[in-house]
C-alpha positions as CSV (number, residue, x, y, z in Angstrom):
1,X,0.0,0.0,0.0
2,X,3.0,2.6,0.8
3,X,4.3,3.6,-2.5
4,X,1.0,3.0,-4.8
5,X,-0.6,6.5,-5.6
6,X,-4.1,4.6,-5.9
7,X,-5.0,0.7,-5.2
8,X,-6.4,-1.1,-8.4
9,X,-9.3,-2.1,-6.4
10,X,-10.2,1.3,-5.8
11,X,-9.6,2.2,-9.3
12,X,-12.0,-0.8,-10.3
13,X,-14.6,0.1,-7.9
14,X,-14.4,3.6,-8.9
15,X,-15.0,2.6,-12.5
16,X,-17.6,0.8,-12.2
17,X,-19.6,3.5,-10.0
18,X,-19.5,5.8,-12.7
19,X,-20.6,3.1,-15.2
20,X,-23.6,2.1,-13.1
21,X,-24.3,6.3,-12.5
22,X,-24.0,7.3,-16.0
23,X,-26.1,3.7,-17.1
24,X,-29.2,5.0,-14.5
25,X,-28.8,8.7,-16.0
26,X,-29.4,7.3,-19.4
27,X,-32.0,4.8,-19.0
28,X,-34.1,5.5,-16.2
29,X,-36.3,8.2,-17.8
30,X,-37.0,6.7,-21.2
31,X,-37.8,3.6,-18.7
32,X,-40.1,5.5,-16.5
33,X,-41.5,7.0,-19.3
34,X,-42.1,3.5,-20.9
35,X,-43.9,2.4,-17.7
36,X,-46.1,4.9,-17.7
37,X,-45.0,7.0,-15.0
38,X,-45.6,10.6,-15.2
39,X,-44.0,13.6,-14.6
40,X,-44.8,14.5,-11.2
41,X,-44.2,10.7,-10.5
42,X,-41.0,10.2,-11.6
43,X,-40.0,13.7,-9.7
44,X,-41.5,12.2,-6.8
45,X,-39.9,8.7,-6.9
46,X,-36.3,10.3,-8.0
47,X,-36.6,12.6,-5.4
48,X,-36.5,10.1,-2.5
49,X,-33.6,8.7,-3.5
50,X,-32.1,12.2,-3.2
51,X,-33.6,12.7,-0.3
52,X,-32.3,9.2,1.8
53,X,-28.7,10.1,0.1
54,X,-28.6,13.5,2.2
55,X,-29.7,11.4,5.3
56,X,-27.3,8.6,5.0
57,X,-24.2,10.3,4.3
58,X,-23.7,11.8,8.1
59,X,-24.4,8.6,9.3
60,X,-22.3,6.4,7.2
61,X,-19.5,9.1,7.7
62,X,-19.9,8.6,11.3
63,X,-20.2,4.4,10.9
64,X,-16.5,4.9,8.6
65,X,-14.9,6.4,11.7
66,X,-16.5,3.7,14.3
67,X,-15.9,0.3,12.1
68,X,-13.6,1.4,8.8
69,X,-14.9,2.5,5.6
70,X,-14.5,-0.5,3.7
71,X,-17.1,-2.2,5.6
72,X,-19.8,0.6,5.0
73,X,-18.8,0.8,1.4
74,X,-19.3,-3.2,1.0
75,X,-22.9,-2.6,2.7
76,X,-23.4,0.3,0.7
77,X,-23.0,-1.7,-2.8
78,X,-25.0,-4.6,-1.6
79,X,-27.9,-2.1,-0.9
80,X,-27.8,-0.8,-4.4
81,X,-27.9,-4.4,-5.8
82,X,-30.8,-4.9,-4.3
83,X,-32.3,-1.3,-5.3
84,X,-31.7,-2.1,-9.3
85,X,-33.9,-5.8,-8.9
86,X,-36.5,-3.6,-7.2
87,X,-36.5,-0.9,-9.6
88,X,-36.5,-3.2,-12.7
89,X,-39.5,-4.8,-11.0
90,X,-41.5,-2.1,-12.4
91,X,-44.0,-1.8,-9.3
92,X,-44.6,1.0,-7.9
93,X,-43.8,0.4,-4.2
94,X,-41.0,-1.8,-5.2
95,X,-39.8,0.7,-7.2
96,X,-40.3,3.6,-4.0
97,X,-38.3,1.2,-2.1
98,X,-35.4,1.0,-4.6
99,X,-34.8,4.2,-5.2
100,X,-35.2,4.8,-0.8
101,X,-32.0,2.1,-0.9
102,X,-30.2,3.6,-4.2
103,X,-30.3,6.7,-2.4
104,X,-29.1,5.4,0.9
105,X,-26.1,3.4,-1.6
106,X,-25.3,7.2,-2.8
107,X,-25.0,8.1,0.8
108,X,-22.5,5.9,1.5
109,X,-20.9,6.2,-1.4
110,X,-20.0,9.8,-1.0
111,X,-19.2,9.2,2.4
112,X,-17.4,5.9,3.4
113,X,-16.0,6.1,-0.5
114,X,-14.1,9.5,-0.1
115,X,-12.8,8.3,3.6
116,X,-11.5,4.9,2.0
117,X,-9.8,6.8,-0.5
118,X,-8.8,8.6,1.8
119,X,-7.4,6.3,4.2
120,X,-6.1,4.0,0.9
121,X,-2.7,5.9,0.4
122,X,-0.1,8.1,1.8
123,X,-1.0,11.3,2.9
124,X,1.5,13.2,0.4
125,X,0.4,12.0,-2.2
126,X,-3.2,12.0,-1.8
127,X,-4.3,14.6,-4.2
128,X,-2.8,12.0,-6.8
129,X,-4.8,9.4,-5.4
130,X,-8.6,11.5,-5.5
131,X,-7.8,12.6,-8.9
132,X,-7.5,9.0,-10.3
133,X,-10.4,7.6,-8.3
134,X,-12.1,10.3,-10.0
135,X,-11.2,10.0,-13.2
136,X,-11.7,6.0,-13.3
137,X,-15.3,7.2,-11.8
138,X,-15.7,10.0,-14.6
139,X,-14.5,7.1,-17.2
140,X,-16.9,5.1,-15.7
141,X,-19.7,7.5,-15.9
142,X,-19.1,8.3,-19.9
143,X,-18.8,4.6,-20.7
144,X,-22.4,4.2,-18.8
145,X,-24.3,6.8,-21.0
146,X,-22.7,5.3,-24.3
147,X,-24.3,2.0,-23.2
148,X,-27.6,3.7,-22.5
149,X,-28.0,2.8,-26.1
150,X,-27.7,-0.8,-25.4
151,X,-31.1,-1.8,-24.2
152,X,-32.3,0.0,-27.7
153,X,-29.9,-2.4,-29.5
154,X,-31.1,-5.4,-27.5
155,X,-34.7,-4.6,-28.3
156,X,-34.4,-4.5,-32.0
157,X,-31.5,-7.5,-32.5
158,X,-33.5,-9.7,-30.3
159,X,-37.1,-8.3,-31.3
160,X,-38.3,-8.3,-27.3
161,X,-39.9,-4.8,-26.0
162,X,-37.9,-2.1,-25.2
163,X,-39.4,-2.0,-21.3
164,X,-38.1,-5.4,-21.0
165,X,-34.7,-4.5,-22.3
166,X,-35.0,-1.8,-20.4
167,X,-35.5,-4.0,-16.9
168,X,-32.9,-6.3,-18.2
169,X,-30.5,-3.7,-18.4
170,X,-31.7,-2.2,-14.9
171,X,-31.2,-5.8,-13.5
172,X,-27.6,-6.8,-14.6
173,X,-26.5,-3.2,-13.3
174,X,-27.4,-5.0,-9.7
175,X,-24.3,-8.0,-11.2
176,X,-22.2,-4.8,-11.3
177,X,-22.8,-3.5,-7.7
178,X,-22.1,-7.2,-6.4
179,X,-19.0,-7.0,-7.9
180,X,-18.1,-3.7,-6.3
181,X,-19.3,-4.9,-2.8
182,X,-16.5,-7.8,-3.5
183,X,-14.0,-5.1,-4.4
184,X,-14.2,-3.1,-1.6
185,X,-13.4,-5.9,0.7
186,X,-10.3,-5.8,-1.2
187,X,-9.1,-2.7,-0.5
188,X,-6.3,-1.7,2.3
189,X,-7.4,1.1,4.9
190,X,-5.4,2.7,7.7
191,X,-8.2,2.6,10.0
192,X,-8.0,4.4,13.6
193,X,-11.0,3.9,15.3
194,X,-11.6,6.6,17.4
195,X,-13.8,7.1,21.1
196,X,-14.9,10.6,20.6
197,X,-18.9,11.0,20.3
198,X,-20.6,12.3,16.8
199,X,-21.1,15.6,18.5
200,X,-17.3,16.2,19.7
201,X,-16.3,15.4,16.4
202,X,-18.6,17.9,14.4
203,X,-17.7,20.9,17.0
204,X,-13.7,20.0,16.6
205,X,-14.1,19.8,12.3
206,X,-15.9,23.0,12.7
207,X,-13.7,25.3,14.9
208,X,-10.7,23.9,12.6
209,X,-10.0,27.5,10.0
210,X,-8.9,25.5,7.2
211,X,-11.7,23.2,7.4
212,X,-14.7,25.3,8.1
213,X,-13.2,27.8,5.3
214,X,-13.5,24.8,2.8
215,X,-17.1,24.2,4.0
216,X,-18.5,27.5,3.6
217,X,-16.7,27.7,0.4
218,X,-18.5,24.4,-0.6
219,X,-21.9,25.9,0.2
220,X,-21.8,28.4,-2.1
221,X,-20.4,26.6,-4.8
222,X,-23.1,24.0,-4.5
223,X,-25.6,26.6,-4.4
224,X,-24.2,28.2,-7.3
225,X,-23.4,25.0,-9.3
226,X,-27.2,23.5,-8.8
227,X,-28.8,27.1,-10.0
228,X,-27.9,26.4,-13.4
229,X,-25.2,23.5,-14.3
230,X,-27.4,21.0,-12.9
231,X,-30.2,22.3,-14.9
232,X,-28.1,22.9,-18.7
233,X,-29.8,20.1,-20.4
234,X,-33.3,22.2,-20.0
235,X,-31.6,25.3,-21.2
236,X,-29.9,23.8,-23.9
237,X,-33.4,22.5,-24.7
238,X,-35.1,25.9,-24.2
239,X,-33.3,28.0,-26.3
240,X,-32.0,26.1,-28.8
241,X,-34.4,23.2,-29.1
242,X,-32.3,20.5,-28.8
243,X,-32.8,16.6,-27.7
244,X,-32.0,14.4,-25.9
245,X,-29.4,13.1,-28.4
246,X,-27.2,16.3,-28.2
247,X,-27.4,16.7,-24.6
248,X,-26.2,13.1,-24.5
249,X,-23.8,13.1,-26.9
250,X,-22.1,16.2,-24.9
251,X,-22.2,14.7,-21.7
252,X,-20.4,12.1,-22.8
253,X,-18.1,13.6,-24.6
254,X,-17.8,16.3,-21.3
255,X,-17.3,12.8,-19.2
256,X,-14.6,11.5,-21.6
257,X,-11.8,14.8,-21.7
258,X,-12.8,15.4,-17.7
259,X,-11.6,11.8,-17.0
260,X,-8.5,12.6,-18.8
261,X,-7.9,15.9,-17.4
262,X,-8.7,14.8,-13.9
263,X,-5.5,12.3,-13.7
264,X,-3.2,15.2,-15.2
265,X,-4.8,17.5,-12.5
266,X,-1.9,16.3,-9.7
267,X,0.9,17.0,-12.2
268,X,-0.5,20.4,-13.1
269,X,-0.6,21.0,-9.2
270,X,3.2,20.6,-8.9
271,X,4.0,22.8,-11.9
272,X,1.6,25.3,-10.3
273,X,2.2,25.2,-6.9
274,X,0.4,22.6,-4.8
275,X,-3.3,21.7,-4.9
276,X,-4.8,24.4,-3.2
277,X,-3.2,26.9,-5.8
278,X,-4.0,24.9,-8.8
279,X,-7.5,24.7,-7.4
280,X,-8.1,28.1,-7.6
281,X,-6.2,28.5,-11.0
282,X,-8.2,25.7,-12.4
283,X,-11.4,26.5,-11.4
284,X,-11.3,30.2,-11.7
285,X,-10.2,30.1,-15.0
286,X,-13.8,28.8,-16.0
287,X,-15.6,31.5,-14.8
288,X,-15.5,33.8,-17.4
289,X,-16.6,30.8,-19.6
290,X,-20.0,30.9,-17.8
291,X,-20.7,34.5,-18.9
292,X,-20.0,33.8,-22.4
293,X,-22.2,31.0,-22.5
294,X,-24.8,33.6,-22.1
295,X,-23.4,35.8,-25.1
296,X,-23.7,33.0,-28.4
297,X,-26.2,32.0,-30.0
298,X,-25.1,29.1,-31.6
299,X,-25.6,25.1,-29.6
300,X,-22.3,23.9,-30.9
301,X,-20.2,26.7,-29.4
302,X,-22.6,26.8,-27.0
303,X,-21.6,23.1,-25.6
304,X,-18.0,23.5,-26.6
305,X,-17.5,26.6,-24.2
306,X,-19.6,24.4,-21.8
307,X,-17.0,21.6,-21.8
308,X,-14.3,23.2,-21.5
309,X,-16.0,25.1,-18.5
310,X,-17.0,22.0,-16.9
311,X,-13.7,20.2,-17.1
312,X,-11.8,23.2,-15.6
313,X,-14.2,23.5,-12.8
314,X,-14.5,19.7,-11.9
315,X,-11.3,18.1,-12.8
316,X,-9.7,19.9,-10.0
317,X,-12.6,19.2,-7.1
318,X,-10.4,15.8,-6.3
319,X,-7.2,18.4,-5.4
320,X,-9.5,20.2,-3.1
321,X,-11.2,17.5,-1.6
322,X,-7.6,15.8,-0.6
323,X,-6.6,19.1,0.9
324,X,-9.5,19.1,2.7
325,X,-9.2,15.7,4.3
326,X,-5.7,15.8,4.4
327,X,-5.6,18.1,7.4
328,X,-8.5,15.6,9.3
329,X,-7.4,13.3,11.2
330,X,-7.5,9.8,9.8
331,X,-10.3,8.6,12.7
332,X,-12.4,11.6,11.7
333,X,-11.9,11.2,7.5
334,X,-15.8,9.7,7.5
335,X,-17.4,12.3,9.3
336,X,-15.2,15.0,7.6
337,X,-15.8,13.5,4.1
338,X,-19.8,13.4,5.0
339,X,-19.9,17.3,6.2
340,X,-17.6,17.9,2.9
341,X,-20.6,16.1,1.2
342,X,-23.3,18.0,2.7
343,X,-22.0,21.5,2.5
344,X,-22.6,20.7,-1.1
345,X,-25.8,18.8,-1.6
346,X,-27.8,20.5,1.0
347,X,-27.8,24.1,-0.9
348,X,-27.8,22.2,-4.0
349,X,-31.3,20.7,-3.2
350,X,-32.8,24.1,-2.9
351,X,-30.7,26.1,-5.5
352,X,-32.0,23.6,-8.3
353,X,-35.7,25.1,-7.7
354,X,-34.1,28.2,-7.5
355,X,-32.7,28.3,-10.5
356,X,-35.4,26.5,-12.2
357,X,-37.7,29.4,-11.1
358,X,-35.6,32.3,-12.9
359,X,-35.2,30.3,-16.1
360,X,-39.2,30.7,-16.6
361,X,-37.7,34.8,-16.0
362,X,-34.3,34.6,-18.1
363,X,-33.0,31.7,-19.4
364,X,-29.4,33.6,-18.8
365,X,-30.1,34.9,-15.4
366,X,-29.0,31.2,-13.4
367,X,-25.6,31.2,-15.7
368,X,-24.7,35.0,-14.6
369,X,-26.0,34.7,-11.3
370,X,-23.7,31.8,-11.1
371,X,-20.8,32.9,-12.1
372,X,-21.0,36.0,-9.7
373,X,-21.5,33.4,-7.4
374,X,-18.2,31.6,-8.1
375,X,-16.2,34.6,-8.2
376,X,-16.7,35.4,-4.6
377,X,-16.4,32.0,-3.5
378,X,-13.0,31.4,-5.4
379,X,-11.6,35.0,-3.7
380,X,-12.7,34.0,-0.2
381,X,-10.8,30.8,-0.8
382,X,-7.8,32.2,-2.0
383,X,-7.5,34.5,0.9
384,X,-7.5,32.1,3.0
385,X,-5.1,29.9,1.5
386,X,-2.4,29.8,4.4
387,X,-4.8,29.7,7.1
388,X,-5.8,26.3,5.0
389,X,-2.5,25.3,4.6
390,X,-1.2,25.8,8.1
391,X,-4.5,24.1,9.7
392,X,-4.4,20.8,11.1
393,X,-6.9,19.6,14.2
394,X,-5.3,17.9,17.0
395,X,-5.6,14.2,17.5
396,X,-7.9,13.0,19.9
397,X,-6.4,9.8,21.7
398,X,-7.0,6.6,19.2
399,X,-7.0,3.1,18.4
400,X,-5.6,1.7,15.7
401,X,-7.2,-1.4,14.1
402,X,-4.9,-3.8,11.5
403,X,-6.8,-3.4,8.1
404,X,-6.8,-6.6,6.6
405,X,-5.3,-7.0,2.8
């Protein structure tokens, strides 16, 4: 484990979580839609699973610090294989409870996943080791909307029904997560259990400067981000009338050059500086590409200034995130990766009906507003880059537990 900058395992299972999210992003609405769901429905049924993620991410942070991450991942993947049989069952309440466990999967995926990672490698070099997890993941995620077309292929070579492809597809996806849940096992942690309570924990991550900077950076960025990014396929829809076969094509082709530019990110942060300055290089650098979104009229250009926003901006979130948890204590990584989580998700939830509101105003308002949104997160940041830098929280008194190979 010393000298690898990221354990094949976790590459593998990092793969395949992207191919099993970007499968679900191109499948499940044309198979909703197939079964007859409606709108309102699938908003409904989607939104529990968003809802259970947000719930189970503190607590499988917290369950990472108390029994090691690997174990919570493992439980994690077999709750997901179990949520694809349910929601290729095509019932409705089978279905409610599938997406209640995906949801809960996603939880502890975000969670017990970033503490693995980042208890999986030296501290050094763990801005090497996020950037590849997450470029196997974005990889992953690409590969999974190409084979959205797959169940379409199916249905016309073997001349069954598409919704039958469709739960086909929906069913082997649950193979997949098995396979992860077998992977995880696999993977080497430097576990410290520690005996401090949940609530001792969240007061020390908080009164850390470094720390607490990050998270309130993280809340407006995910408040910003889920105002109009996570709502560009119905702008690109709105004013230039384009389907889902464009959007796709450009998420995929998004998904493809961020996977590439993700595991060059750590290399860029030594020519620039360290990760915390490449950070704010990277990601400020796209900001300007937000505003002139707003200025063409023209879908092509449109998605090709959007890409190269997008990679800027994401393919350096691993660099930050391995700052972040590189000060935290490695008994504290899964409650520090799950407030790192929810900084993000929680604003996100409400700035994506924000957002949607003002593009029934100004298609263009959510993009500006955005990207005035970024600017003054990015210079808080980088004003407080050596109070980041020089914070570390003290070490409560620990355990340390032999991770099995």
């Amino acid at each position: 484990m010393g000298g690898a900058r990221i354990q094949p395992a976790l590459a593998a299972i990092a793969l395949l979580n992207g191919f099993t999210f970007g499968s679900l992003l191109a499948v499940l609405a044309p198979y909703m839609y197939s079964s007859g769901f409606s709108g309102s429905e699938f908003g409904l049924l989607t939104s529990t699973s968003i809802a259970s993620s947000v719930a189970a991410s503190l607590a499988s942070g917290r369950l990472s610090d108390a029994v090691g991450a690997r174990r919570v991942l493992t439980a994690g993947f077999a709750g997901k294989a179990a949520a694809f049989l349910l929601i290729a069952s095509g019932s409705p309440l089978l279905m409610a409870i599938g997406f209640l466990l995906q949801g809960l999967s996603m939880g502890a995926s975000w969670s017990a996943g970033s503490a693995l990672v980042a208890r999986s490698g030296r501290d050094e070099t763990l801005h090497y080791t996020f950037s590849y997890f997450a470029a196997a993941s974005t990889l992953g995620s690409a590969l999974g909307g190409f084979a959205g077309a797959v169940p379409v292929a199916a249905s016309r070579t073997l001349g069954v029904e598409l919704i039958d492809a469709y739960r086909l597809y929906l069913a082997g996806l649950s193979a997949v997560a098995i396979v992860q849940a077998a992977l995880s096992l696999k993977v080497e942690e430097r576990f410290r259990a520690g005996h401090g309570s949940l609530l001792s924990d969240l007061k020390s991550l908080s009164k850390s400067p470094g720390f607490s900077t990050i998270m309130k950076f993280n809340v407006i960025i995910g408040l910003g981000a889920s105002m109009s990014i996570h709502n560009i396929g119905y702008y690109f829809a709105a004013k230039y009338g384009v389907t889902s076969a464009e959007i796709g094509f450009v998420s995929g082709l998004e998904a493809l050059i961020m996977s590439a530019v993700t595991a060059m990110a750590p290399r860029l942060a030594s020519a620039l500086g360290g990760p915390l300055r490449a950070y704010v290089i990277l990601a400020s650098s796209s900001v300007p590409l937000l505003i002139a979104m707003t200025l063409v009229g023209d879908f092509a250009l449109a998605a090709l200034i959007y890409v190269v926003r997008t990679v800027l901006m994401n393919a350096a979130n691993p660099l930050l995130e391995a700052v972040a948890l590189r000060m935290v204590p490695l008994e504290r990584r899964g409650t520090a990766a799950a407030l790192i989580s929810l900084t993000f998700t929680v604003p996100a939830a409400a700035g994506r009906s924000l957002g949607g509101f003002m593009l029934d105003i100004d298609l263009e308002l959510p993009l500006r507003l955005t990207a005035a949104l970024y600017m003054v997160a990015l210079a808080y940041l980088y004003t407080k880059r050596r109070v980041i830098e020089e914070s570390k929280l003290s070490k409560p008194r620990i355990m340390e537990v032999k991770a099995a190979a």
